[in-house]
C-alpha positions as CSV (number, residue, x, y, z in Angstrom):
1,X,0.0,0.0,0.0
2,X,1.6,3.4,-1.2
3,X,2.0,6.1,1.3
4,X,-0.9,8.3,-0.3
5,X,-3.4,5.5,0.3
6,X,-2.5,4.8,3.9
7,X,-2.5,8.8,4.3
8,X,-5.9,8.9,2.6
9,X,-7.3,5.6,4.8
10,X,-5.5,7.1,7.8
11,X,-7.6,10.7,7.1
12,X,-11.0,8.4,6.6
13,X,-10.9,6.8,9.7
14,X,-10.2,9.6,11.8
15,X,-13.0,11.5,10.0
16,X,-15.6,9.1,10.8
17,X,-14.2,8.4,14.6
18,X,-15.0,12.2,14.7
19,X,-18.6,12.7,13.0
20,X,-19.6,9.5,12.2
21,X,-22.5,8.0,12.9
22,X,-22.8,4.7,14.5
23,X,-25.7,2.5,15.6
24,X,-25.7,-0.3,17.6
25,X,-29.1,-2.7,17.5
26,X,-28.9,-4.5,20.4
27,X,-28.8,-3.0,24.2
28,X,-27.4,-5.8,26.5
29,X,-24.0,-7.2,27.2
30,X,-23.1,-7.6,23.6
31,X,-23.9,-4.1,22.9
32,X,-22.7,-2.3,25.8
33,X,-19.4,-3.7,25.5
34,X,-18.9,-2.6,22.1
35,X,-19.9,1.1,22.7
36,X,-17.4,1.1,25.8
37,X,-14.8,-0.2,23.6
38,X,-15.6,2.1,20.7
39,X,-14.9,5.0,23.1
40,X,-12.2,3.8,24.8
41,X,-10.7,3.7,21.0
42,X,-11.5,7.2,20.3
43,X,-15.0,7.2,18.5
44,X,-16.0,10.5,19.4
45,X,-19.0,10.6,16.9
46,X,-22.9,10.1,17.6
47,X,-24.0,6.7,18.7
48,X,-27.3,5.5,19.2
49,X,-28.4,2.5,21.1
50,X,-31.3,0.7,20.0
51,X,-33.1,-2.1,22.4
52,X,-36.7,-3.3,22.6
53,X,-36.7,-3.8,26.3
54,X,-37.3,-1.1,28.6
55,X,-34.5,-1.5,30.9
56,X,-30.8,-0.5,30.1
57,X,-28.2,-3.4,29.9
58,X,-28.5,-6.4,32.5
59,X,-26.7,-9.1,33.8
60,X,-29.0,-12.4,32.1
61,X,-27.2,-15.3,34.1
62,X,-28.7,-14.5,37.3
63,X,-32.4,-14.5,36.1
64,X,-32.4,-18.2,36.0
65,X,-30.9,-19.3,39.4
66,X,-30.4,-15.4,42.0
67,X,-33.7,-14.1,40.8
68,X,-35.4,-16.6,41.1
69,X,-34.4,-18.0,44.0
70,X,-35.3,-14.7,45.7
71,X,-31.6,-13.8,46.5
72,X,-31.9,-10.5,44.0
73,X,-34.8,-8.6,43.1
74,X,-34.8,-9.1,39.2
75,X,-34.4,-5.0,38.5
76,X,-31.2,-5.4,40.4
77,X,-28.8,-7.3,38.2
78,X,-28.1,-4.3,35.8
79,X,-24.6,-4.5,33.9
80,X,-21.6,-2.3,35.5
81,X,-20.0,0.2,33.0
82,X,-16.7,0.1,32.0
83,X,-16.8,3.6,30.9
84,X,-19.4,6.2,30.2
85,X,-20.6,5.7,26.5
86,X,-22.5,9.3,26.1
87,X,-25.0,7.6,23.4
88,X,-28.6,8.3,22.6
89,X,-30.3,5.2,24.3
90,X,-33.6,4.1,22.0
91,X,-35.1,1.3,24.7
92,X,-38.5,0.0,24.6
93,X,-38.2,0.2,20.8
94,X,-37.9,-2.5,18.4
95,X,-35.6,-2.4,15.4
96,X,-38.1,-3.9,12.5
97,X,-35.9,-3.2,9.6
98,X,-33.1,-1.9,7.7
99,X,-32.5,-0.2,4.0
100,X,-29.2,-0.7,3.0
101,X,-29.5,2.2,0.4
102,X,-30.7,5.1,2.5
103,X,-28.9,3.7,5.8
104,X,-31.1,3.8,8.1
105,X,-33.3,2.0,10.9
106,X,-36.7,1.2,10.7
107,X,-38.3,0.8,14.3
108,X,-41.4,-0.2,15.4
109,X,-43.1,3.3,16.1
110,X,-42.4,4.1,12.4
111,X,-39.2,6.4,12.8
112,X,-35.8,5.5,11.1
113,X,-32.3,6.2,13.0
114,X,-29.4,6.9,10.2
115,X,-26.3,5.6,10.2
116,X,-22.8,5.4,9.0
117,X,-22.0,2.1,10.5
118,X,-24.3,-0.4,12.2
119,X,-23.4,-3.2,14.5
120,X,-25.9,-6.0,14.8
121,X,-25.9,-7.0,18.5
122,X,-29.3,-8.6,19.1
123,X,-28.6,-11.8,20.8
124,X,-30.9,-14.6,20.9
125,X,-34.6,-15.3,22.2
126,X,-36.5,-18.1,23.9
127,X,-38.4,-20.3,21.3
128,X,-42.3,-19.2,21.8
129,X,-44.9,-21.8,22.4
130,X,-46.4,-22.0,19.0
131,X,-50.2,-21.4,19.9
132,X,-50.5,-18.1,21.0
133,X,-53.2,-18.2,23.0
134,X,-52.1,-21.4,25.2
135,X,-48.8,-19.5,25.6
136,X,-51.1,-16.9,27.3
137,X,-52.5,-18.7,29.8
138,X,-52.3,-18.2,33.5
139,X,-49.0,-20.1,34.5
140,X,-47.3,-20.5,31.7
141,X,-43.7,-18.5,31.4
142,X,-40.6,-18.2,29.3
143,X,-37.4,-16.9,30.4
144,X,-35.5,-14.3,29.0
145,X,-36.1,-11.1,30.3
146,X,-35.6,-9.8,33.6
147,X,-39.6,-9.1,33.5
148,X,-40.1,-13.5,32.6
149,X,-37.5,-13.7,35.8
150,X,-39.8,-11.7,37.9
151,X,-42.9,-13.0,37.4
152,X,-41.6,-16.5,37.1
153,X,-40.2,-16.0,40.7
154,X,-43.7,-14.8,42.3
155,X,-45.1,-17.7,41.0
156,X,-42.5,-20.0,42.8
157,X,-42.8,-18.2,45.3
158,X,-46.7,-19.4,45.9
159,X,-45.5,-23.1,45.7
160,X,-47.4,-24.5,43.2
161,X,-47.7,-28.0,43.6
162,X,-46.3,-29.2,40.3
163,X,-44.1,-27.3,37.7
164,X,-42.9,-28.4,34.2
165,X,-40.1,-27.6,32.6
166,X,-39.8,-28.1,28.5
167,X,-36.2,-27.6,27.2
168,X,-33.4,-29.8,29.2
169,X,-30.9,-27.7,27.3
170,X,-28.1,-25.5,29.9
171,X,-31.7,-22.8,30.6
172,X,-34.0,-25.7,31.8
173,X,-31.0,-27.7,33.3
174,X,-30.4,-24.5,35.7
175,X,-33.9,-23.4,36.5
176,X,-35.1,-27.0,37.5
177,X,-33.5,-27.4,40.3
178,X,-34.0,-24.1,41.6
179,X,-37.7,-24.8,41.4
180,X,-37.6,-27.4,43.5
181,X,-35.6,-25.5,46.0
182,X,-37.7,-22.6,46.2
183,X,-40.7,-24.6,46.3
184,X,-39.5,-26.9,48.8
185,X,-40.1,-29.8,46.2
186,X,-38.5,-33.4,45.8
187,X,-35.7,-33.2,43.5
188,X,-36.2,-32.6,39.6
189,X,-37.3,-35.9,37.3
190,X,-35.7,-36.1,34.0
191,X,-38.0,-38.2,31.9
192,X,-37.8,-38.9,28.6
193,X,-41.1,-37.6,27.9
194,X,-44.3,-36.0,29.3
195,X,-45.1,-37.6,32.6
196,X,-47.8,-36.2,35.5
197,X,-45.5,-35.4,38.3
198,X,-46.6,-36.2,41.7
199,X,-46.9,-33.5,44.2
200,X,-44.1,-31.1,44.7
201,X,-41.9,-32.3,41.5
202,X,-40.7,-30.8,39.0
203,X,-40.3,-32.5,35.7
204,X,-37.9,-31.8,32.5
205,X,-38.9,-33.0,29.6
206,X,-37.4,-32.2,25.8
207,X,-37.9,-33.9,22.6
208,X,-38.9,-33.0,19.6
209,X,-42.9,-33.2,19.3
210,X,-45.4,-30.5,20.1
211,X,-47.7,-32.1,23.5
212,X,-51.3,-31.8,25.0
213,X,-50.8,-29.9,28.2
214,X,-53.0,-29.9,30.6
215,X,-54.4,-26.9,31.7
216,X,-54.2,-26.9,35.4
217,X,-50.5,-27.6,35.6
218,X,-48.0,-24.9,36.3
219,X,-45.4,-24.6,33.1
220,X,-42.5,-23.0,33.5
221,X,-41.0,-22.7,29.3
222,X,-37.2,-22.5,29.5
223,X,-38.4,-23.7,25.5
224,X,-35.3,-25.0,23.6
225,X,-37.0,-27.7,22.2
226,X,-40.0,-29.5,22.3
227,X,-42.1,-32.7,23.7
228,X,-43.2,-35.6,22.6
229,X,-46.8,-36.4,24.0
230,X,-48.0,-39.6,25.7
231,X,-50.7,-41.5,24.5
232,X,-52.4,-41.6,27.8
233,X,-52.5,-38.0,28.3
């Protein structure tokens, strides 16, 4: 590379580090460490934040056992900073789209964020339960948020009497026995399918089938897979 071209590369990057604009879709760990580390390497420029949950950044590992346990209140597990980031937070706003040609944003209240550069940081989420209206129903919970942690926790908190888990992945491996704990319960059953669990029990089940559930048990969804159904149920 001749000398001209690194001078000219050299004078791009510390234009954009200067005025560019930079937005980051995602507002958890992923990215909150990248705007720390964008201003700890001299991006001066505006950066915008874009998250559809309300809260700012939070710690996810302790929903699943500290929350829920009752040991921390879930609105309590929000991520240290590094370093201030001075950005324009957008939270409680879905990214819905991009367009390439214009750069920009399309969220969900209609408006459009521009950009120079866009970083993708938006993570993963828990499988919904494919019915929509079953996945409504008194009882039934997924975990993700620190808002599924919380209300997941009140209801463990009441003891119900049985509690299934569907998804023995690392999510449904670590809440199970915490269920039992807080409720007091019998150790966790790992069955290879759906079973009724007897009083106090919680039961893990994952396969790869969609199940019957009956209505007055108390479902916790850690969903990373399905069920298969019995025949007798």
């Amino acid at each position: 590379m001749s000398v001209s071209i690194k001078e000219t590369v050299a004078d791009l990057l510390a234009t954009f580090k200067n005025t560019g604009r930079l937005v980051i879709v995602g507002a958890s760990l992923a990215g909150l460490r990248a705007a720390e580390a964008l201003r700890k390497e001299g991006f001066t420029g505006p950066l915008t934040i874009i998250g559809d949950e309300p809260e700012e950044p939070y710690d996810r590992p302790p929903l699943s056992k500290q929350v829920l346990k009752g040991w921390v209140p879930a609105d309590h597990t929000k991520l240290p900073r590094v370093r201030q980031v001075d950005a324009e937070w957008r939270l409680g706003i879905a990214a819905t789209g991009l367009d390439r040609v214009t750069q920009q944003v399309r969220l969900a209240n209609g408006e459009q964020v521009p950009y120079d550069r866009l970083l993708i940081a938006t993570g993963t989420r828990a499988r919904e339960w494919p019915n929509a209206k079953e996945a409504a129903l008194e009882g039934v919970y997924t975990i993700r948020t620190s808002t599924d942690a919380a209300g997941l926790q009140k209801a463990l908190a009441a003891k119900p009497g049985r509690v299934l888990v569907i998804g023995a992945g690392f999510i449904g491996s670590e809440v199970a026995p915490v269920t039992s704990t807080v409720r007091g319960s019998q150790k966790a059953r790992w069955p290879t399918a759906t079973t009724c669990s007897h009083a106090f029990v919680t039961t893990v089940v994952g396969s790869r089938s969609t199940p019957r559930i009956p209505s007055e048990w108390s479902i916790f969804m850690a969903y990373s897979g399905s069920i298969r159904q019995r025949s007798d149920m």
